[in-house]
N, CA and C atoms as an extended XYZ file, in Angstrom:
150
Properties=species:S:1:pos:R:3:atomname:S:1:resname:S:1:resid:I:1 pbc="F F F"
N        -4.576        2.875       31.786 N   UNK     1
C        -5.529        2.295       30.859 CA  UNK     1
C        -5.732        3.212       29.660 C   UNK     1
N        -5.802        4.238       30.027 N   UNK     2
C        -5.810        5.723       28.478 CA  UNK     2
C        -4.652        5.089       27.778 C   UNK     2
N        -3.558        5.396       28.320 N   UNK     3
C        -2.661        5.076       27.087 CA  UNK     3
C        -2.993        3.914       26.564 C   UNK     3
N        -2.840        2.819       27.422 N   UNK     4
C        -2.730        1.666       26.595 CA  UNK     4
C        -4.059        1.471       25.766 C   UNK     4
N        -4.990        2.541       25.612 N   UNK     5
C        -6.232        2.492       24.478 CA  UNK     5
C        -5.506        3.465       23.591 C   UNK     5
N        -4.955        4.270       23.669 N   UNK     6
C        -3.838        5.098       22.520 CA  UNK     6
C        -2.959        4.093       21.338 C   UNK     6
N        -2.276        3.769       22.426 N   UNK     7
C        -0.727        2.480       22.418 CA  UNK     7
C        -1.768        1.603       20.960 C   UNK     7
N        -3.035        0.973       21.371 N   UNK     8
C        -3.491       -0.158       21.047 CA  UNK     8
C        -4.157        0.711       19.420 C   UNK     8
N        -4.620        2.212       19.695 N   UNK     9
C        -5.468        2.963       18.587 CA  UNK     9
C        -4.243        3.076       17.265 C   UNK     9
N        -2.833        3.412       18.079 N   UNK    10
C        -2.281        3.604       16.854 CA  UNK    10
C        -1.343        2.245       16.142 C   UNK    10
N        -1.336        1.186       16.918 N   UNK    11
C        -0.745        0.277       16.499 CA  UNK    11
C        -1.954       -0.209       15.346 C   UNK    11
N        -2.990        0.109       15.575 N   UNK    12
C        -4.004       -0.284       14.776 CA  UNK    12
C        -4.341        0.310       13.427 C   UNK    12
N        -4.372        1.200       13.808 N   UNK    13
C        -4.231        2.217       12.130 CA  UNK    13
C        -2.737        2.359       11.488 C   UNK    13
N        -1.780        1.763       12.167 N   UNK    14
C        -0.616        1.575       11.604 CA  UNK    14
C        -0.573        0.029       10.984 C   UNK    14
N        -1.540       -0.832       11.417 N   UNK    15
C        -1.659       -1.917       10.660 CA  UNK    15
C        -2.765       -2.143        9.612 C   UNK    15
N        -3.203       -1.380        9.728 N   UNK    16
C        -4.544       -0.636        8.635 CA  UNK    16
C        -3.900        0.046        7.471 C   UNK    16
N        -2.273        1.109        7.385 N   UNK    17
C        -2.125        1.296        6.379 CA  UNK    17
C        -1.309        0.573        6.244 C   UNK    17
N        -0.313       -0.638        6.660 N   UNK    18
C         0.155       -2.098        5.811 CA  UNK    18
C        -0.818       -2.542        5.172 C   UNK    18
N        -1.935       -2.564        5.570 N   UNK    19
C        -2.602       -3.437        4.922 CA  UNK    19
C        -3.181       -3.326        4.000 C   UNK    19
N        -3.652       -1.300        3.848 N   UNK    20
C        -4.147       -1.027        2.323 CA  UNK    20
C        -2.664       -0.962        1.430 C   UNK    20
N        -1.980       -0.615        2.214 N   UNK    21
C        -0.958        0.303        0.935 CA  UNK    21
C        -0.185       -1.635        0.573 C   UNK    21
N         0.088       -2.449        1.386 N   UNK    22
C         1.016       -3.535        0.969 CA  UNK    22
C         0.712       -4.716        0.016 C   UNK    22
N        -0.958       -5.233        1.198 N   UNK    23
C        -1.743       -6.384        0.682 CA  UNK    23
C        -3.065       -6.255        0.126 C   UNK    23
N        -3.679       -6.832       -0.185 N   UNK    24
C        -4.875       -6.652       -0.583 CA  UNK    24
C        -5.947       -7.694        0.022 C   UNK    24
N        -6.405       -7.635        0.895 N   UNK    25
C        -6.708       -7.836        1.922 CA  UNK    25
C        -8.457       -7.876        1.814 C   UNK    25
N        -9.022       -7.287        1.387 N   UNK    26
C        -9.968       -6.733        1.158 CA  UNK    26
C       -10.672       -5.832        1.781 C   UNK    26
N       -11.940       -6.017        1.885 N   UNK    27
C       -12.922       -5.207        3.067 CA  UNK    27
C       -12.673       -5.127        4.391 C   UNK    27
N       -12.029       -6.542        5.187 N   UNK    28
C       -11.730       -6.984        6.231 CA  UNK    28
C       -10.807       -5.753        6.669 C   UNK    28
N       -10.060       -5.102        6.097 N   UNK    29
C        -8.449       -4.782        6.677 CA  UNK    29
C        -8.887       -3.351        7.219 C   UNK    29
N       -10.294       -2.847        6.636 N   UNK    30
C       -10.746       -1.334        7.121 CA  UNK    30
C       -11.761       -1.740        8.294 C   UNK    30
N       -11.877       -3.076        9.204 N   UNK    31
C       -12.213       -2.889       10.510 CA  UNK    31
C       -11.244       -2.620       11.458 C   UNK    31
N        -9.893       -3.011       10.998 N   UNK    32
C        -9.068       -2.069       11.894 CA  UNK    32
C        -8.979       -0.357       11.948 C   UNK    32
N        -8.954        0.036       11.541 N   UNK    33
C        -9.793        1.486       10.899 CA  UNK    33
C       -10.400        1.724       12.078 C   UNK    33
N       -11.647        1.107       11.978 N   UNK    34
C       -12.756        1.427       12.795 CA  UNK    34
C       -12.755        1.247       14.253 C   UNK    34
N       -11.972       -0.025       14.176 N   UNK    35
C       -11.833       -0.026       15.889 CA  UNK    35
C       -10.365        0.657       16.079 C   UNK    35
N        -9.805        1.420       15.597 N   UNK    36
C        -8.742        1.950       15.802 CA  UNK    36
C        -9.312        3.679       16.177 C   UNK    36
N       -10.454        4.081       15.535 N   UNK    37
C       -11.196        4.855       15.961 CA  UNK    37
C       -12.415        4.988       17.092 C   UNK    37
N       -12.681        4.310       17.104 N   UNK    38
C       -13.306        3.752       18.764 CA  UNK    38
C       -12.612        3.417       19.756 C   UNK    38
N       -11.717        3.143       19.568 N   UNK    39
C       -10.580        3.544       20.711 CA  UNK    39
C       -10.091        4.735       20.792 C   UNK    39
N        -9.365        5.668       19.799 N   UNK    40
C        -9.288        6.843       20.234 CA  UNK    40
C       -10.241        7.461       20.857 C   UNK    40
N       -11.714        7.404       20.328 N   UNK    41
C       -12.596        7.386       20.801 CA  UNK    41
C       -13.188        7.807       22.595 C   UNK    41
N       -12.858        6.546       22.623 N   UNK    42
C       -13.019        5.920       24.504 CA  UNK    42
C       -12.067        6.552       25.253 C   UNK    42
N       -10.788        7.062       24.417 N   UNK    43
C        -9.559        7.740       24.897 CA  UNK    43
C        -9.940        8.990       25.240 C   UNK    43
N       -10.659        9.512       24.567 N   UNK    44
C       -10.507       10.791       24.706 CA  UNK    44
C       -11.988       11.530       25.549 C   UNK    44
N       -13.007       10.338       25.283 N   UNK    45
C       -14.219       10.547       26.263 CA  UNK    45
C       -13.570       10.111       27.655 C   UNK    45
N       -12.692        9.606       28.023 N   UNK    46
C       -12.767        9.237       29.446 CA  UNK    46
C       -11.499       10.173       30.227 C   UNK    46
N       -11.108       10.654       29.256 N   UNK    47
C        -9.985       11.914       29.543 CA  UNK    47
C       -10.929       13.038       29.886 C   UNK    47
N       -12.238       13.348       29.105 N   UNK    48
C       -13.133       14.211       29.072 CA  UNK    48
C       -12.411       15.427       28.619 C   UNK    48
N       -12.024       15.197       27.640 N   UNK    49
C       -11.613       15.864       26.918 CA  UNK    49
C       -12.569       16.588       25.050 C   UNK    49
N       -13.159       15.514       25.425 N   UNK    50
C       -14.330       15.845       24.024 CA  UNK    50
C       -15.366       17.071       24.341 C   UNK    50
């Protein structure tokens, strides 16, 4: 389950910079951002690693 909250964090901020650098998208495209960081997030609190 860790990884696949990794797997899911960086597919997410990898579709976060298509989306600033390609389209214009607007405001919408920086909630992937955010939940791409709340998942690393959860990743790394349940590793207990923080």
């Amino acid at each position: 389950m860790r990884s696949l909250l990794y797997i899911i964090a960086v597919l997410l901020v990898i579709g976060w910079i298509i989306g600033v650098v390609g389209y214009s998208a607007g405001g919408l495209i920086h909630i992937l951002l955010v939940i791409a960081l709340v998942s690393l997030l959860l990743t790394f609190i349940r590793r207990g690693t923080v």
